[in-house]
N, C-alpha and C positions, 0 to 999 in steps of 0.2 A: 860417756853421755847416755842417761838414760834418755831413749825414744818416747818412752808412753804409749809402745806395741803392745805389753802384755794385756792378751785376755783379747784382742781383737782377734776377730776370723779373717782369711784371705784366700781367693782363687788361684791358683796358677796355672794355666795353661803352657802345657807341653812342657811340662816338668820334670820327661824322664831321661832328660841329659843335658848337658852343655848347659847354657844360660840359666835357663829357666828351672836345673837343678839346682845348682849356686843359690839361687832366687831363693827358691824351697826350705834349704836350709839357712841361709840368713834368718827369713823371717823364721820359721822353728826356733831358734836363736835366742830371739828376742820374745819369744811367747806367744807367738803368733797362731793359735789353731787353726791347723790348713786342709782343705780340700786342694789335691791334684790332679791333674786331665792328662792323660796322655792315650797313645793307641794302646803302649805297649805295658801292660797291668804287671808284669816281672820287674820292670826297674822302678816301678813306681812304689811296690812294696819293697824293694831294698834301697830306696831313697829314704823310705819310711823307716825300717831298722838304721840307718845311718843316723839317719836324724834324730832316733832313740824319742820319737813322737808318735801320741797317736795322729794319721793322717785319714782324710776321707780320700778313699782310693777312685776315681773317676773315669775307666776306662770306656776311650769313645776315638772314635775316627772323626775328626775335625770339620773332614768334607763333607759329610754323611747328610742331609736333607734336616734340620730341625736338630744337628748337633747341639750349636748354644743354648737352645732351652731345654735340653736335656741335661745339658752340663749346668746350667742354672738352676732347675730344679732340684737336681743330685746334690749342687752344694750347700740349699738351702735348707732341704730337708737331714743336709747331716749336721749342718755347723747351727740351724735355725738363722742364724741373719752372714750374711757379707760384707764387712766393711770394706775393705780391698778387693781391688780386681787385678791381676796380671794378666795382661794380655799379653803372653809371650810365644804362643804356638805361628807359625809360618815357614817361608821359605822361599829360598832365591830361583828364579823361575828366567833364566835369559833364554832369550828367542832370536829364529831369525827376523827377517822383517816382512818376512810370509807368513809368521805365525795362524793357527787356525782361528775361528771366533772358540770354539771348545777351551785353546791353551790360554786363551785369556779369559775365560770365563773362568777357570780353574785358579791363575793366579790369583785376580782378583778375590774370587771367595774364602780363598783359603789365608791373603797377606789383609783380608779390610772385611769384607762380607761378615765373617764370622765374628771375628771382633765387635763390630759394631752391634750385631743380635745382641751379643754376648753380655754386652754391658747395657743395652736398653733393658734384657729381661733383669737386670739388678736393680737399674735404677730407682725403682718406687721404694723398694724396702730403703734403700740409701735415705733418697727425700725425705722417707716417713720418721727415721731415724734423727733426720736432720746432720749427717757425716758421710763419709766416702769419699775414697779414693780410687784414682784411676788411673792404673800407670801402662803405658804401650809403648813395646819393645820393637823399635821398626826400624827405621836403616836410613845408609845413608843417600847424600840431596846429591850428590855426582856422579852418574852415571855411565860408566861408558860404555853402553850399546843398548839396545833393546831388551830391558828386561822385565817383565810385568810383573816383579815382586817390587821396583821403585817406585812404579808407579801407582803400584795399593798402599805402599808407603806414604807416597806424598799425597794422598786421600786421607791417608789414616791422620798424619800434620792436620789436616785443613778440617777433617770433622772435630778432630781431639779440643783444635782453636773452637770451635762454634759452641760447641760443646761446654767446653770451662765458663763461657759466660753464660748458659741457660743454667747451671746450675749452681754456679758459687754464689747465690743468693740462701741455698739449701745447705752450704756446710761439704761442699762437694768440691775435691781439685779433679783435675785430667791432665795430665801429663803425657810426654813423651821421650824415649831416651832410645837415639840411633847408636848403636853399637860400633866400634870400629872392630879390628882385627883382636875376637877373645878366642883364645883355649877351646877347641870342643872336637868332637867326631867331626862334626863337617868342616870344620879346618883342613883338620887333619887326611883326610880324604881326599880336601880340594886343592890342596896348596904342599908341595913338598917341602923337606924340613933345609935344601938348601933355601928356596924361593922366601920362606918362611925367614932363613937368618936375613938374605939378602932385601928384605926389606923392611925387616927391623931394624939396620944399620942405614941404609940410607931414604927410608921413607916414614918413620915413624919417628918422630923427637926424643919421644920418650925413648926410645930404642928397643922394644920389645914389644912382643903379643900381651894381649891383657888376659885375663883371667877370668872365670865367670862370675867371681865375688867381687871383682871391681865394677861390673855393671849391680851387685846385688849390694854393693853397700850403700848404693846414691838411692837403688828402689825402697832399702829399709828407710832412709832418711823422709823421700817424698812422699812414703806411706803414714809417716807417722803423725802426730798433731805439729809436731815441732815444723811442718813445710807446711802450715797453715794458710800460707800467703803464697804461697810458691803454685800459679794453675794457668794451663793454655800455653807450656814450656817445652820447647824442645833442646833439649841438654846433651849434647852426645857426651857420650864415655869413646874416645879412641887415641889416647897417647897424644893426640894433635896430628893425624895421620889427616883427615879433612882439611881442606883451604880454605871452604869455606866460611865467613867472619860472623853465622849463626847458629 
C-alpha cells in the first residue's frame, strides 16, 4: 500500500533507540525526510547511516529550559516546514508515595511538558499549511503504584483529545499510541529474559514482546493522508496484554 509519505518532513523525538528508532526508520522508508532529537548525537548519526538517509541530526537534552523550541527551530530551519510530529522521547518515573515536588516536577516535564511545547511551537506552520500530524507515544491507563510517567500520560490522552478538535477544522489529526511490552534497552535492563518468556506465555495473547516496528507500522499509517479521518485516538499496540476495553 502506497501511504502518500513521500516528500513529507517529520520530527522524532528520542530517536536514538528502541521505539522511537524503529519510528525513524519506518518513516525513512516511506520517503519521509527526518529531523531526529536525541541527547546522544553517536547513535543518531548511525541511525542515520542505517537508514542510508539524509537526516537533520538534533542533539539536545529534553529536560533542558526551552528544549522544544530549540528542537523546533532546528527542525525547521533544516527540513523548512514539519508535517509530522513524533513525540516519542520520555520515561517511566515510579515513585514512592513521599515522592519530592522536584520528582514530579521532573516526570511530568519530561513524559507531557515538553511535548506539549513541542507541538504548539509547530503548530502554526501546520495551520498555515492547512496539514499535520501528531502522533504521541505514551503508555499505558493501568497502573500499579505510583508512578509519575502515568500520570503525564494520561495528561498527555486528555490534552491530545482537546487538541484534535481545535484543529481538525485545519487539516490537522493528534493521536495517541500506548505501547505495550516492545523490544528495546529499557526492557532489557528492566525485565529479565525469564520474567520476559514468563509473561509472554501467560500474560500476553499474542504470546510475545512486540518489536519497535510494530508500534512504527501503525505511526507510518496514522502519519499519512490515508488516516485522514482517524484524530483524538488512543490505539495501543501491546499483543492484548491491557484489559482495558479502550
Amino acid at each position: 500500500m502506497d501511504l502518500g509519505l513521500s516528500g513529507k518532513t517529520a520530527l522524532v523525538t528520542g530517536a536514538s533507540a528502541g521505539i522511537g528508532r524503529g519510528i525513524a526508520l519506518a518513516l525513512a522508508a516511506e520517503g519521509v525526510r527526518l529531523a531526529v532529537s536525541a541527547r546522544r548525537g553517536d547513535r543518531l548519526r548511525a541511525l542515520e547511516k542505517e537508514a542510508g538517509a539524509k537526516m537533520a541530526i538534533i542533539e539536545c537534552d529534553f529536560m533542558q529550559e526551552g528544549a522544544a523550541q530549540r528542537i523546533a527551530q532546528a527542525a525547521l530551519a533544516a527540513l523548512g516546514s514539519v508535517d509530522i510530529l513524533v513525540n516519542n522521547a520520555g520515561g517511566s518515573r515510579p515513585f514512592k508515595i513521599d515522592a519530592s515536588e522536584a520528582q514530579w516536577e521532573e516526570a511530568l516535564t519530561l513524559n507531557f511538558t515538553r511535548q506539549r511545547q513541542l507541538a504548539h511551537a509547530l503548530l502554526d506552520q501546520m495551520i498555515a499549511r492547512k496539514w499535520g500530524r501528531i502522533v504521541n507515544i505514551t503508555g499505558k491507563s493501568e497502573p500499579e503504584g505510583v508512578n509519575g510517567a502515568f500520570a503525564a500520560k494520561a495528561a498527555m490522552h486528555a490534552w491530545a483529545k482537546g487538541l484534535s478538535r481545535e484543529v481538525g477544522k485545519h487539516g490537522i489529526t493528534v493521536n495517541s499510541i500506548p505501547p505495550g511490552r516492545i523490544l528495546s534497552e529499557q526492557i532489557e535492563r528492566n525485565y529479565t529474559p525469564e520474567y520476559r518468556a514468563w509473561q509472554s506465555e501467560h500474560e500476553i495473547p499474542v504470546g510475545e514482546y512486540g518489536k519497535p516496528a510494530d508500534i512504527a507500522n501503525l505511526v507510518c499509517f496514522l502519519a499519512s493522508p490515508r488516516a485522514r479521518y482517524i484524530t483524538g485516538a488512543v490505539i495501543p499496540v501491546d499483543g492484548g496484554l491491557r484489559r482495558y476495553q479502550f
